[in-house]
N, CA, C, O and CB atoms as a CASP TS submission, in Angstrom:
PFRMAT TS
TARGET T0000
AUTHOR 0000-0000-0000
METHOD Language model
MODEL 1
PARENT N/A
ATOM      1  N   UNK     1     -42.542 147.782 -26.216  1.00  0.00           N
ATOM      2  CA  UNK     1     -43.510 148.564 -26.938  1.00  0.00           C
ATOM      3  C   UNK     1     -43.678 147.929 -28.315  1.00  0.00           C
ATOM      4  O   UNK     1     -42.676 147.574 -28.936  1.00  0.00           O
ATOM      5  CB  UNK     1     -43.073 150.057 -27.039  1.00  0.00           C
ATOM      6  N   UNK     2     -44.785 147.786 -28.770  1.00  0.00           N
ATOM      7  CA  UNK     2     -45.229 147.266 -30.115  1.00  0.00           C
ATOM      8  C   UNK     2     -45.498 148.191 -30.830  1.00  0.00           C
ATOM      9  O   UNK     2     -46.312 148.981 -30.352  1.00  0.00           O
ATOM     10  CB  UNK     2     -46.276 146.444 -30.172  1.00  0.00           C
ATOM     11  N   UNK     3     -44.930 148.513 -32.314  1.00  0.00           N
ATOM     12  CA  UNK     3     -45.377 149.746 -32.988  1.00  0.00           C
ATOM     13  C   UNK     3     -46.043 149.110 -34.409  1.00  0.00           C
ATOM     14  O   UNK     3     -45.383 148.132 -34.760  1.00  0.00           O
ATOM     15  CB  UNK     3     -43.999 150.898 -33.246  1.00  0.00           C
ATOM     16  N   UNK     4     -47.070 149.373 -35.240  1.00  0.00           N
ATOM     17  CA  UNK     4     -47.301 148.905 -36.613  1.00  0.00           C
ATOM     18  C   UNK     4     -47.625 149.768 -37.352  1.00  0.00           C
ATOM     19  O   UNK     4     -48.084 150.839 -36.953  1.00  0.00           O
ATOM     20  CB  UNK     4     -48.148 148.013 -36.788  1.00  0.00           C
ATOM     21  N   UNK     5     -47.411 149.407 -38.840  1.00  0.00           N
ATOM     22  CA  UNK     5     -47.830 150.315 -39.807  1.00  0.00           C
ATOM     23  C   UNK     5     -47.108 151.973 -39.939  1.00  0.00           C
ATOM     24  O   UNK     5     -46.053 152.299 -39.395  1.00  0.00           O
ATOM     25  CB  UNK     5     -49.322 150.373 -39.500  1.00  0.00           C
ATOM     26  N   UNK     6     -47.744 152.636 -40.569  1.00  0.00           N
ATOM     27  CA  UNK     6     -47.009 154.139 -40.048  1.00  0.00           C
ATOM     28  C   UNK     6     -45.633 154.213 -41.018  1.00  0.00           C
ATOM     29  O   UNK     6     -45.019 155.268 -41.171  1.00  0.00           O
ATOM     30  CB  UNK     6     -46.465 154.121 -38.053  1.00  0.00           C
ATOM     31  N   UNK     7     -45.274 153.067 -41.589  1.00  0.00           N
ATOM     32  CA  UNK     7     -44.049 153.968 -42.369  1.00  0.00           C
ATOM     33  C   UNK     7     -42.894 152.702 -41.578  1.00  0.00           C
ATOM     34  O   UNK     7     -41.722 152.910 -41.891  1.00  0.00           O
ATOM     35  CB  UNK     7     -43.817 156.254 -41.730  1.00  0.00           C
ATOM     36  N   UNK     8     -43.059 151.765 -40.855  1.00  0.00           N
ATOM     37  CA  UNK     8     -41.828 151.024 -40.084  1.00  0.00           C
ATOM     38  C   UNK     8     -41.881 149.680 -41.129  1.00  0.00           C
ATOM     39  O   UNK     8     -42.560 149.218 -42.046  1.00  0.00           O
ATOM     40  CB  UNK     8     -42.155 150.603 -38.095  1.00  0.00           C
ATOM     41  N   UNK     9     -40.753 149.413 -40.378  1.00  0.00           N
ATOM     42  CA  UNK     9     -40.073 147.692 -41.040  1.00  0.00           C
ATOM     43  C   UNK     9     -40.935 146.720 -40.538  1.00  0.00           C
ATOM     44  O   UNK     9     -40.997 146.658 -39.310  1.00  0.00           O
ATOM     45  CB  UNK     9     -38.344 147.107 -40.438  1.00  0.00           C
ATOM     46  N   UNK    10     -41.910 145.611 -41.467  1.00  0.00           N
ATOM     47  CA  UNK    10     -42.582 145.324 -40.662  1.00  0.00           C
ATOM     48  C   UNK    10     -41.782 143.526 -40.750  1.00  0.00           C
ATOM     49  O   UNK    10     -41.311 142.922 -41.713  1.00  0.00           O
ATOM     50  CB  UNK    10     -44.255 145.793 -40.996  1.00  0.00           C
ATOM     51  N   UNK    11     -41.899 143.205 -39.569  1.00  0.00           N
ATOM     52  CA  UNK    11     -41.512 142.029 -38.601  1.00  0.00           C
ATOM     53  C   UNK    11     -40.372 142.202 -37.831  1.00  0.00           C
ATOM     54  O   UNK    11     -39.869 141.305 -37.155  1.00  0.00           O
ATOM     55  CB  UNK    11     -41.282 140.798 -39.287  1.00  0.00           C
ATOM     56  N   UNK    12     -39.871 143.555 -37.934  1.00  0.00           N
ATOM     57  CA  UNK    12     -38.627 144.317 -37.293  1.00  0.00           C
ATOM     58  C   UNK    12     -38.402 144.038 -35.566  1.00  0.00           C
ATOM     59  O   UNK    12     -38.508 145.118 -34.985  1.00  0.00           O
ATOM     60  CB  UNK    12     -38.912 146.068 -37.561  1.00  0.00           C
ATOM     61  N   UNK    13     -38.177 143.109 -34.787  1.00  0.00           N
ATOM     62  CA  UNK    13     -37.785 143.824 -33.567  1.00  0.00           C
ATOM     63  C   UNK    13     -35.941 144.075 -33.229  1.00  0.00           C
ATOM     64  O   UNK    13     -34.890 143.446 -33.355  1.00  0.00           O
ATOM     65  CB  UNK    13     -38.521 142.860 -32.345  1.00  0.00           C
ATOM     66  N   UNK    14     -36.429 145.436 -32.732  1.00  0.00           N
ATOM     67  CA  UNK    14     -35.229 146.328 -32.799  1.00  0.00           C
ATOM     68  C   UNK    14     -34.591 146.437 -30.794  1.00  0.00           C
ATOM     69  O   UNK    14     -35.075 147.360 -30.139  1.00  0.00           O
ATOM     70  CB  UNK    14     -35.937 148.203 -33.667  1.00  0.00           C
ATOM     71  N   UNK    15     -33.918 145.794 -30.317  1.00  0.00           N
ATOM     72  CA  UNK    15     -33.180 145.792 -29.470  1.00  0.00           C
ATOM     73  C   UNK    15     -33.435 144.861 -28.778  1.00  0.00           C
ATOM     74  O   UNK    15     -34.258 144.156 -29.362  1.00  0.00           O
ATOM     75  CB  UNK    15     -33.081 146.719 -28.963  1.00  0.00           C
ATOM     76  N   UNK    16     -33.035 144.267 -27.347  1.00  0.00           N
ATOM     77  CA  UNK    16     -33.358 143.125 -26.830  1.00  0.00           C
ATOM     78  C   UNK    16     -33.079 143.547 -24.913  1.00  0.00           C
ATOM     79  O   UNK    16     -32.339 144.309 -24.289  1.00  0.00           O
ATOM     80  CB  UNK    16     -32.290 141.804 -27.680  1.00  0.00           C
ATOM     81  N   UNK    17     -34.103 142.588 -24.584  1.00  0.00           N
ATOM     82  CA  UNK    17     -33.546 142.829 -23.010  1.00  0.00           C
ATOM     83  C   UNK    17     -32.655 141.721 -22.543  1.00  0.00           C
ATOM     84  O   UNK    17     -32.341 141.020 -23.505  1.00  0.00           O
ATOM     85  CB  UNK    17     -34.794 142.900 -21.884  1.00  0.00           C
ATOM     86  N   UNK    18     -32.124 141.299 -21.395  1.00  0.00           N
ATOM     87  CA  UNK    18     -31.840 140.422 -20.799  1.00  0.00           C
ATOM     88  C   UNK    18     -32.405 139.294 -20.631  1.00  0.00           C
ATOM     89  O   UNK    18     -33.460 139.165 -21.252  1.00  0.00           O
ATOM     90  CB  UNK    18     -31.680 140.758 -20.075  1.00  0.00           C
ATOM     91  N   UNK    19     -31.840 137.817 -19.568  1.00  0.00           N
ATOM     92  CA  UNK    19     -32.935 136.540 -19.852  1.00  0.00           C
ATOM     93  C   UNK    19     -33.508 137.150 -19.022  1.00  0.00           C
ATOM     94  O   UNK    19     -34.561 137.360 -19.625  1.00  0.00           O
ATOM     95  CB  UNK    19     -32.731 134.860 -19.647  1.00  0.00           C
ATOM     96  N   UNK    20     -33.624 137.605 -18.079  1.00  0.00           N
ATOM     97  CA  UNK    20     -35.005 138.016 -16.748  1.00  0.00           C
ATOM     98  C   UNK    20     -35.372 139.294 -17.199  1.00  0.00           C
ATOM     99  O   UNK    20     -35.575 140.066 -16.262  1.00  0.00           O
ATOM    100  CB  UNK    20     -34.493 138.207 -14.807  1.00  0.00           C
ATOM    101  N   UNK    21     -35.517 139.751 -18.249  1.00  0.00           N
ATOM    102  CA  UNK    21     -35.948 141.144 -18.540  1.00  0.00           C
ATOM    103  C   UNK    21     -36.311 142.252 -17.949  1.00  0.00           C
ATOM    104  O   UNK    21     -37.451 142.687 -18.108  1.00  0.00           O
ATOM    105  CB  UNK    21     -36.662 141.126 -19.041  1.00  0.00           C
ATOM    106  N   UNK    22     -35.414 142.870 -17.189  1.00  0.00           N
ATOM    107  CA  UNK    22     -35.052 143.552 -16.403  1.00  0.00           C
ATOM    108  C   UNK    22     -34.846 144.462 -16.751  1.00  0.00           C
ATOM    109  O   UNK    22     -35.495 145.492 -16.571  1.00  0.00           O
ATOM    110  CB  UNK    22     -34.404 143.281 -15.878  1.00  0.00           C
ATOM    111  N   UNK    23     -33.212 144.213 -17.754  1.00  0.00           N
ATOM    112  CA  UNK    23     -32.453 145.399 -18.168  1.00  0.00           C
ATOM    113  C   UNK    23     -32.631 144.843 -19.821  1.00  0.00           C
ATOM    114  O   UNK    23     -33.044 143.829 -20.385  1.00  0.00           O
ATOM    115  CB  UNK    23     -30.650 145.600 -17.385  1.00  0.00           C
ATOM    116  N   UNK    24     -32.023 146.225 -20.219  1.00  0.00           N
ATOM    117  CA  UNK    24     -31.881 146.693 -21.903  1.00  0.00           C
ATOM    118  C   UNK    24     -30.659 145.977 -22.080  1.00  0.00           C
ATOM    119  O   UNK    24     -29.794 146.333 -21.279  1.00  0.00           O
ATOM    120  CB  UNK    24     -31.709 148.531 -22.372  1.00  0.00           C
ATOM    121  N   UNK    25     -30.269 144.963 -22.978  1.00  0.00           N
ATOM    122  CA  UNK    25     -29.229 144.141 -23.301  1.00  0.00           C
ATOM    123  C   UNK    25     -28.360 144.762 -24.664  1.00  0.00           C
ATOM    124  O   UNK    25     -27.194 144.492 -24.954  1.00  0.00           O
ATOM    125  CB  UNK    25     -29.878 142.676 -23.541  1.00  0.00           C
ATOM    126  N   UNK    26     -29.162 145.540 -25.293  1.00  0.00           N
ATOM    127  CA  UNK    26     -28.611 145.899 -26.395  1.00  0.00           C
ATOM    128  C   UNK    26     -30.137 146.809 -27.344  1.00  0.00           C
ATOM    129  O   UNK    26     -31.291 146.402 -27.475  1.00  0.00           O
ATOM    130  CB  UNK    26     -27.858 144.326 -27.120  1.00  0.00           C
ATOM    131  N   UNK    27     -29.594 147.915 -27.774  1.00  0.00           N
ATOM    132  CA  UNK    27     -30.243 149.147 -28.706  1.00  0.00           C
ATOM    133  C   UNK    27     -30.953 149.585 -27.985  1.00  0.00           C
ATOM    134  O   UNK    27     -32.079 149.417 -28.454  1.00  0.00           O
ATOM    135  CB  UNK    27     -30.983 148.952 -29.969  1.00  0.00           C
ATOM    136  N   UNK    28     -31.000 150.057 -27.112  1.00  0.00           N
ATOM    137  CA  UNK    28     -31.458 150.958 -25.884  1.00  0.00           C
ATOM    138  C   UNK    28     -31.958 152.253 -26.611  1.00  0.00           C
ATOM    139  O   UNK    28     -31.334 152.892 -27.458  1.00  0.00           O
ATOM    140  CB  UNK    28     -30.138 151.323 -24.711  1.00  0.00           C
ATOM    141  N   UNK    29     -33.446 152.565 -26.019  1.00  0.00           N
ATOM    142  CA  UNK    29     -34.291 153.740 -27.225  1.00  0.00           C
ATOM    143  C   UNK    29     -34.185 154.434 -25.594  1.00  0.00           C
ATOM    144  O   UNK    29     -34.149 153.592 -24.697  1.00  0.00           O
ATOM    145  CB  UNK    29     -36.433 153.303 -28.378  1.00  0.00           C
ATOM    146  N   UNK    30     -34.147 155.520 -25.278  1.00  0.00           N
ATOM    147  CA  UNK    30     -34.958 156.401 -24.181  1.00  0.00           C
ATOM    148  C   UNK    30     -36.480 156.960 -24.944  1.00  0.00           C
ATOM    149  O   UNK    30     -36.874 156.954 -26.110  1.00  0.00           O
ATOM    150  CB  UNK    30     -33.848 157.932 -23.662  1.00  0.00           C
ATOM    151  N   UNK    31     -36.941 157.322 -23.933  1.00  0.00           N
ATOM    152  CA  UNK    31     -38.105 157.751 -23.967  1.00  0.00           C
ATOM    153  C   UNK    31     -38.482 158.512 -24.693  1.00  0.00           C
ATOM    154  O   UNK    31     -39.590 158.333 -25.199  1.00  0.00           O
ATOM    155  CB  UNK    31     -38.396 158.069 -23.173  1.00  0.00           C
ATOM    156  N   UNK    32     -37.478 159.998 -25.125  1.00  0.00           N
ATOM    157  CA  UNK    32     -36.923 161.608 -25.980  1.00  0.00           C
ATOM    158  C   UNK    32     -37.257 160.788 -27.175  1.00  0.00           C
ATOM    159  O   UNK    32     -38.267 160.866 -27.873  1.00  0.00           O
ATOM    160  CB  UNK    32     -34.898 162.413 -25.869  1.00  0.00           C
ATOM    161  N   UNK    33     -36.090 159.873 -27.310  1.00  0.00           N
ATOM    162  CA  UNK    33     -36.139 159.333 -28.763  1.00  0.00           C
ATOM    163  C   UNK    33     -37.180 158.629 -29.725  1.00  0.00           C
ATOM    164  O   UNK    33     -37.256 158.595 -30.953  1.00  0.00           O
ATOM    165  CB  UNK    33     -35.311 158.553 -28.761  1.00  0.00           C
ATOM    166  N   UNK    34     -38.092 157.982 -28.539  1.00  0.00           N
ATOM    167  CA  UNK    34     -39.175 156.911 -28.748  1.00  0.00           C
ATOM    168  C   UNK    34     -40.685 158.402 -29.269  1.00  0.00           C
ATOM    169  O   UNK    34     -41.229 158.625 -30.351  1.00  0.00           O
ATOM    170  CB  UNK    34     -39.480 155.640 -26.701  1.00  0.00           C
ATOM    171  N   UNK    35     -40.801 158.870 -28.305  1.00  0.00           N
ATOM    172  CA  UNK    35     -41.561 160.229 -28.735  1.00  0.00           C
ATOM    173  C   UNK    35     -41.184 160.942 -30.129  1.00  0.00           C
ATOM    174  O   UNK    35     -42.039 161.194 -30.977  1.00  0.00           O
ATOM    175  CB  UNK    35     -41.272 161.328 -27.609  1.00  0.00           C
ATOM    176  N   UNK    36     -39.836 161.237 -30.280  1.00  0.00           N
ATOM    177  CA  UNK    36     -39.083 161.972 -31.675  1.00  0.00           C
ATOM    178  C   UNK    36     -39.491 161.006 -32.735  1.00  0.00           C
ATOM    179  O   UNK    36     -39.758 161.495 -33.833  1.00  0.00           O
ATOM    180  CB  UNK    36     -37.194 162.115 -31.646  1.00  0.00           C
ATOM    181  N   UNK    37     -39.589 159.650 -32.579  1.00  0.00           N
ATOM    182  CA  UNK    37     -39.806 158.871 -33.649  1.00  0.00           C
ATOM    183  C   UNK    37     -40.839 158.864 -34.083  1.00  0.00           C
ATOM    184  O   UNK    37     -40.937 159.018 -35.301  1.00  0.00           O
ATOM    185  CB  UNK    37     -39.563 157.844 -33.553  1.00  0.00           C
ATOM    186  N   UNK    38     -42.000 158.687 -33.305  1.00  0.00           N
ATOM    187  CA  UNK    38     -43.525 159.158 -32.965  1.00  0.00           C
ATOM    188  C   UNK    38     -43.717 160.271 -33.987  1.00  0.00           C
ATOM    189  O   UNK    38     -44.291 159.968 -35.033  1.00  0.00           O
ATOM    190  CB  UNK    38     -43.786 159.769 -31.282  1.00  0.00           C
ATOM    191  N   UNK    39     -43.302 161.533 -33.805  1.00  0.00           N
ATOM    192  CA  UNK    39     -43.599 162.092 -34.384  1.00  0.00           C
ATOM    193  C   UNK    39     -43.599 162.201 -35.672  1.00  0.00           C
ATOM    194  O   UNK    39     -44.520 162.287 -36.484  1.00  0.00           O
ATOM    195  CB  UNK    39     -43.385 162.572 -33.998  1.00  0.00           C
ATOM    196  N   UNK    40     -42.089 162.188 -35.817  1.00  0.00           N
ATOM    197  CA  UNK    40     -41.573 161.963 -36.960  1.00  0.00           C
ATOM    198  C   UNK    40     -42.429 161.088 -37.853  1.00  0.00           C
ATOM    199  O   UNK    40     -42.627 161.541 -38.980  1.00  0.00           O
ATOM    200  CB  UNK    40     -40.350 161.470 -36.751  1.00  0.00           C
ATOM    201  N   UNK    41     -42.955 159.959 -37.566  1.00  0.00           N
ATOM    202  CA  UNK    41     -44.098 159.100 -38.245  1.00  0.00           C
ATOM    203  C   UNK    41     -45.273 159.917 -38.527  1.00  0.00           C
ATOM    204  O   UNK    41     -45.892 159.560 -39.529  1.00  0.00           O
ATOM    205  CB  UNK    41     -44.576 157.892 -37.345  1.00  0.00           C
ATOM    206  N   UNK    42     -45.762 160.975 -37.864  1.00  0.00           N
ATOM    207  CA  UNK    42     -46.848 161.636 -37.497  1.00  0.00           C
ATOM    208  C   UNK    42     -46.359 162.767 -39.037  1.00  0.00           C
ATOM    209  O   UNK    42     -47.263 163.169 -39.769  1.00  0.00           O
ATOM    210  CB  UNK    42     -46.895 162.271 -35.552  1.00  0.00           C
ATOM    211  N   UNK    43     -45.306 163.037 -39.242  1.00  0.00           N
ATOM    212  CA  UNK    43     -45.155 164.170 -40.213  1.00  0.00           C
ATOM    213  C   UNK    43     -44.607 165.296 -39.184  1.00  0.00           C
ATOM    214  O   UNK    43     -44.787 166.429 -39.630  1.00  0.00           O
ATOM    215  CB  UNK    43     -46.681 164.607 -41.059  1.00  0.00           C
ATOM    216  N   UNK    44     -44.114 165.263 -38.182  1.00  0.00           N
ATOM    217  CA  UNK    44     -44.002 166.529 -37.302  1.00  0.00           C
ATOM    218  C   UNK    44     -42.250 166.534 -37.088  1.00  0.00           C
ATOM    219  O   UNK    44     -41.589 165.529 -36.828  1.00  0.00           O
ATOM    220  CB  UNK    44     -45.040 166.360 -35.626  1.00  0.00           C
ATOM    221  N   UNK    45     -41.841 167.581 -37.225  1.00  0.00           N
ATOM    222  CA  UNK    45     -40.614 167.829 -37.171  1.00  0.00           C
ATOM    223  C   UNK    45     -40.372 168.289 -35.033  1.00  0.00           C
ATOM    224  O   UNK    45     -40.718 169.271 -34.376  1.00  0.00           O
ATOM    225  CB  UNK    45     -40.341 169.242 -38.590  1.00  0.00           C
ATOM    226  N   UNK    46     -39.947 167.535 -34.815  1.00  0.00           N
ATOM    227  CA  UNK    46     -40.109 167.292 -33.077  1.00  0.00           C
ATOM    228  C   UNK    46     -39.238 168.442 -32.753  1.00  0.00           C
ATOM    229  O   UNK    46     -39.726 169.026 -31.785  1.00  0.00           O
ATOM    230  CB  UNK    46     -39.461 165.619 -32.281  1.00  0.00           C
ATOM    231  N   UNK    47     -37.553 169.321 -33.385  1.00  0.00           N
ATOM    232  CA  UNK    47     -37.103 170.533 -33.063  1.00  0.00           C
ATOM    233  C   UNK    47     -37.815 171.334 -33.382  1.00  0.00           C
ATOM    234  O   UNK    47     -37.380 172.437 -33.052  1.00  0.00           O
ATOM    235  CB  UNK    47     -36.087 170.837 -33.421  1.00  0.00           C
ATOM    236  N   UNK    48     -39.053 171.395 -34.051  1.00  0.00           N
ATOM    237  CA  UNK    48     -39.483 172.570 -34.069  1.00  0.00           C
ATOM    238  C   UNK    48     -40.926 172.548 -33.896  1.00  0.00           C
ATOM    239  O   UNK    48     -41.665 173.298 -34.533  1.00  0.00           O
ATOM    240  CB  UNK    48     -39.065 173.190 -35.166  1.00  0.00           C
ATOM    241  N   UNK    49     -41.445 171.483 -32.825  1.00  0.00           N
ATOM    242  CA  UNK    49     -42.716 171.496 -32.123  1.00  0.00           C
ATOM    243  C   UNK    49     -42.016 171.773 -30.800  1.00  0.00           C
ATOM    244  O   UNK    49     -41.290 171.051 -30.118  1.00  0.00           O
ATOM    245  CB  UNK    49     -43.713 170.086 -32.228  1.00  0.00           C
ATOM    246  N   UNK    50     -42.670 173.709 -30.538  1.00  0.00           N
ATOM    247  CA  UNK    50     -42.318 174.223 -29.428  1.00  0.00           C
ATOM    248  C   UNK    50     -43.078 174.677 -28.731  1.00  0.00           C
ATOM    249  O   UNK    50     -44.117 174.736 -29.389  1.00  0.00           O
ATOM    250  CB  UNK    50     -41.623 174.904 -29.495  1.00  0.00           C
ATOM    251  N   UNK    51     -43.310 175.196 -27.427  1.00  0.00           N
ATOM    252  CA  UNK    51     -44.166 176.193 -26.511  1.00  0.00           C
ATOM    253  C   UNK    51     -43.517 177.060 -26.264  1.00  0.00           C
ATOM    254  O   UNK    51     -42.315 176.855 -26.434  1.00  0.00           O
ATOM    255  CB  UNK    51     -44.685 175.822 -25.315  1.00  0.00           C
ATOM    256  N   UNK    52     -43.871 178.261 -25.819  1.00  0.00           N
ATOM    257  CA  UNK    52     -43.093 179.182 -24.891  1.00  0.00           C
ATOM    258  C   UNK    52     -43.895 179.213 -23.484  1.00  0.00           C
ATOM    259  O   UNK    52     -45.101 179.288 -23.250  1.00  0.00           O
ATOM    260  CB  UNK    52     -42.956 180.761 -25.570  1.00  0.00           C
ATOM    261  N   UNK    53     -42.722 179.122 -22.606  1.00  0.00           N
ATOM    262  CA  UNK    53     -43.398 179.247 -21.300  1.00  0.00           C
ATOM    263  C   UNK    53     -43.009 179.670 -19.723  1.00  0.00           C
ATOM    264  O   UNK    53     -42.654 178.698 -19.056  1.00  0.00           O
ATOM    265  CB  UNK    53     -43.785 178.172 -21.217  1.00  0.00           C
ATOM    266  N   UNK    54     -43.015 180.974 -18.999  1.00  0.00           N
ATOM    267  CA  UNK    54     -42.528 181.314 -18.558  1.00  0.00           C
ATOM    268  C   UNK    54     -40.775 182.016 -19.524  1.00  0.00           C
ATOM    269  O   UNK    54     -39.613 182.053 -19.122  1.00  0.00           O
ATOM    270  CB  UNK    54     -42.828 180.403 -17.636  1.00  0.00           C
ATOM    271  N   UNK    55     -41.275 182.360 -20.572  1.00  0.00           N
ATOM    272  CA  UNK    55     -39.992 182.892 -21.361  1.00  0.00           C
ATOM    273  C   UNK    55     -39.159 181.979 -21.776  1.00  0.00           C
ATOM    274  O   UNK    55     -38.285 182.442 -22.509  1.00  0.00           O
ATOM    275  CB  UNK    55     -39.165 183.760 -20.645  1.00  0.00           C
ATOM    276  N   UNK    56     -39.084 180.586 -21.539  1.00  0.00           N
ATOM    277  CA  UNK    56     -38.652 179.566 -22.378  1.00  0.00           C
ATOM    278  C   UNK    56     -38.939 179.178 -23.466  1.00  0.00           C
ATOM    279  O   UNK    56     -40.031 179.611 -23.833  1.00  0.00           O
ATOM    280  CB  UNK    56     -38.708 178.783 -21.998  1.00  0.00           C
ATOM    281  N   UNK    57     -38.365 178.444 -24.276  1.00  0.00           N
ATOM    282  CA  UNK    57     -39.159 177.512 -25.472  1.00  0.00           C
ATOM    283  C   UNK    57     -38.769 175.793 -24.924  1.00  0.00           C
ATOM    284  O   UNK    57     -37.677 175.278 -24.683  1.00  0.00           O
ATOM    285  CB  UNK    57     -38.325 177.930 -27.453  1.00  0.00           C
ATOM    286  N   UNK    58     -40.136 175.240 -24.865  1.00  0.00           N
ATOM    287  CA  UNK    58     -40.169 173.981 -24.572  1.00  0.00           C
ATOM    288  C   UNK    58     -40.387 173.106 -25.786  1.00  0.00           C
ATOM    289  O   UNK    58     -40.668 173.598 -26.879  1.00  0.00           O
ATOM    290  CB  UNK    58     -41.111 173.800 -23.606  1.00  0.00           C
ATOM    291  N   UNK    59     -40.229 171.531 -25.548  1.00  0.00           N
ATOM    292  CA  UNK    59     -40.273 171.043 -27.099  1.00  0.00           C
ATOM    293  C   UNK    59     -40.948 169.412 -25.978  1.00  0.00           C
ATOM    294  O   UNK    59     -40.784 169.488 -24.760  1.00  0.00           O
ATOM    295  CB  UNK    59     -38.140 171.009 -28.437  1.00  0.00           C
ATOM    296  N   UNK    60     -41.538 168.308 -26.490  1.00  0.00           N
ATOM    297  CA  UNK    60     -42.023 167.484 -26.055  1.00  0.00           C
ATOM    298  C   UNK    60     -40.471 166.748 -25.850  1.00  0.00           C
ATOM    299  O   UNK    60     -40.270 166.505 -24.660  1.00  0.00           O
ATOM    300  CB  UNK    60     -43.226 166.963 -26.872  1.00  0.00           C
ATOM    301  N   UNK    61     -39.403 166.367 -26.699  1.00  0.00           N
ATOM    302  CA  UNK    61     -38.649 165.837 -26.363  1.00  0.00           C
ATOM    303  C   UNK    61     -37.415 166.279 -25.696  1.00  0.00           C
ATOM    304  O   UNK    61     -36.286 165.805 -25.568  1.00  0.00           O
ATOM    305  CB  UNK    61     -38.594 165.349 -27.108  1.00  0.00           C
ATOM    306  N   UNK    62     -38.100 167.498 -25.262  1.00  0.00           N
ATOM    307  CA  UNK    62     -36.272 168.285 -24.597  1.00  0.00           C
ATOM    308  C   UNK    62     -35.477 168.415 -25.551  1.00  0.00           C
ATOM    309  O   UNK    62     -35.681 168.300 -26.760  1.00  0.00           O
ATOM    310  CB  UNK    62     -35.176 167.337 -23.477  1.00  0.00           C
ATOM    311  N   UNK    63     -34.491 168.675 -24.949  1.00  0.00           N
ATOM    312  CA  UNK    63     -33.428 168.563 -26.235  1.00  0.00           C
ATOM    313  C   UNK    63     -32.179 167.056 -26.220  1.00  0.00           C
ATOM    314  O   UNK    63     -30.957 166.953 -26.107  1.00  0.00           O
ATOM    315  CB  UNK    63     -32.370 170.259 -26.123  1.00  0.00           C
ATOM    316  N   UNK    64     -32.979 166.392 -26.347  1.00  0.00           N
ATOM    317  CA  UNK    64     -32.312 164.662 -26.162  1.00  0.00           C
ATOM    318  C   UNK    64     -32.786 163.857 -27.424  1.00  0.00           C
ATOM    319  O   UNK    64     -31.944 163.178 -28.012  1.00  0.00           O
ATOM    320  CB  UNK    64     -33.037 163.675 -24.584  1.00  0.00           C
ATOM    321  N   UNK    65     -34.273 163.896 -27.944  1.00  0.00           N
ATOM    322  CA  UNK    65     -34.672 163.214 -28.755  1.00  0.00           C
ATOM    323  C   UNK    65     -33.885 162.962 -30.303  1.00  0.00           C
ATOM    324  O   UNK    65     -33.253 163.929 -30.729  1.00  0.00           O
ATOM    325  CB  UNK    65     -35.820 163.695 -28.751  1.00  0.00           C
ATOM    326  N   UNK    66     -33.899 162.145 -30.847  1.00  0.00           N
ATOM    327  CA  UNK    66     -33.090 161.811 -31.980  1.00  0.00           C
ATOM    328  C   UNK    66     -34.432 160.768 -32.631  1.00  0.00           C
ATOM    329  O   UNK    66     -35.277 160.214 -31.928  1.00  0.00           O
ATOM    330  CB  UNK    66     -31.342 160.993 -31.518  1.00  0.00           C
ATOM    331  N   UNK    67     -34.389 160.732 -33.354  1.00  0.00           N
ATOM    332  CA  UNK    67     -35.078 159.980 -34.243  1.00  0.00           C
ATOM    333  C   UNK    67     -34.573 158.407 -34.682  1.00  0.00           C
ATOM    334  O   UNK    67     -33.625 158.382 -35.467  1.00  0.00           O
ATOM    335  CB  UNK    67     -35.120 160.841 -35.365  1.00  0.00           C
ATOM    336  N   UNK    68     -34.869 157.706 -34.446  1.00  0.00           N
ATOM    337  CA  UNK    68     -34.309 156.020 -34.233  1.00  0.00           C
ATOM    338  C   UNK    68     -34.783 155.517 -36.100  1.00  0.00           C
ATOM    339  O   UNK    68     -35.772 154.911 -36.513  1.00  0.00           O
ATOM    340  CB  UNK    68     -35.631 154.784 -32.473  1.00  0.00           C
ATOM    341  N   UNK    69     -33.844 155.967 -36.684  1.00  0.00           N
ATOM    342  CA  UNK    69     -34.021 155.667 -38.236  1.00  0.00           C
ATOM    343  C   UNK    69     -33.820 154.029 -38.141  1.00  0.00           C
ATOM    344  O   UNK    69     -34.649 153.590 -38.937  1.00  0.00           O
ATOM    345  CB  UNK    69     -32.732 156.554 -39.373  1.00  0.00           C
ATOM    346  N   UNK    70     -33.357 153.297 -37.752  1.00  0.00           N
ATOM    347  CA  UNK    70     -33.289 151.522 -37.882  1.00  0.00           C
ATOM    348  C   UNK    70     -34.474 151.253 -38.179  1.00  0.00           C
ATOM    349  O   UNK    70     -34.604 150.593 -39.210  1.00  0.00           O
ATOM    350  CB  UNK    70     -32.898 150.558 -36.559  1.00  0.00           C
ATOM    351  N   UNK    71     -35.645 151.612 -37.487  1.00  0.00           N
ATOM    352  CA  UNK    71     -36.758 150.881 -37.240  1.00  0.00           C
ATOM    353  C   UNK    71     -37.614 151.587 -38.936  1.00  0.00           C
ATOM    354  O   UNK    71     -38.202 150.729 -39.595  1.00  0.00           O
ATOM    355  CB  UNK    71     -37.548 151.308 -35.361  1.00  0.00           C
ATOM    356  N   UNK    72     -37.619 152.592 -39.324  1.00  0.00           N
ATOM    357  CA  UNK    72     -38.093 152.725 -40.283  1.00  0.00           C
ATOM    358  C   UNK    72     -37.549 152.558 -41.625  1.00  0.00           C
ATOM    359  O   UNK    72     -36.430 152.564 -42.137  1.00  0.00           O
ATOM    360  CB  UNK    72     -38.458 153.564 -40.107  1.00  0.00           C
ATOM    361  N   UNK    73     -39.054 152.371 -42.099  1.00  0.00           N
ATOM    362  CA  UNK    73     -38.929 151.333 -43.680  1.00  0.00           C
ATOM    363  C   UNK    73     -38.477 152.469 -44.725  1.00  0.00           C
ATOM    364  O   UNK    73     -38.285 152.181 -45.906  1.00  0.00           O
ATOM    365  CB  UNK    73     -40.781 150.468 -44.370  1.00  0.00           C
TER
END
């Protein structure tokens, strides 16, 4: 994924795959986290962008997302 502008380190790449790029070799983002960061750039606090639904409270990142501070400036 390529990200620019927005508040990041710019010429930053942040983790690496393997030689056949396959697998994640090192700084492995999931998906929760990659979204949480997203936001977070956006100005949006991601624990407390919620729905209710069927009597739940839902959030875009579940409850997994963390915010990947390395990458920002």
């Amino acid at each position: 994924m390529v990200m620019a502008g927005a508040g990041l380190k710019g010429g930053y790449a942040y983790g690496a795959s393997d030689e056949l790029g396959f697998s994640v070799a090192r700084d492995k983002v999931h998906v929760h986290d990659f979204q949480a960061t997203i936001l977070h750039l956006l100005g949006f606090d991601h624990e407390k962008l919620t729905y209710r639904f069927q009597g739940r409270d839902f959030r875009l990142t579940d409850v997994h997302g963390h915010v990947v501070k390395d990458i920002i400036a």
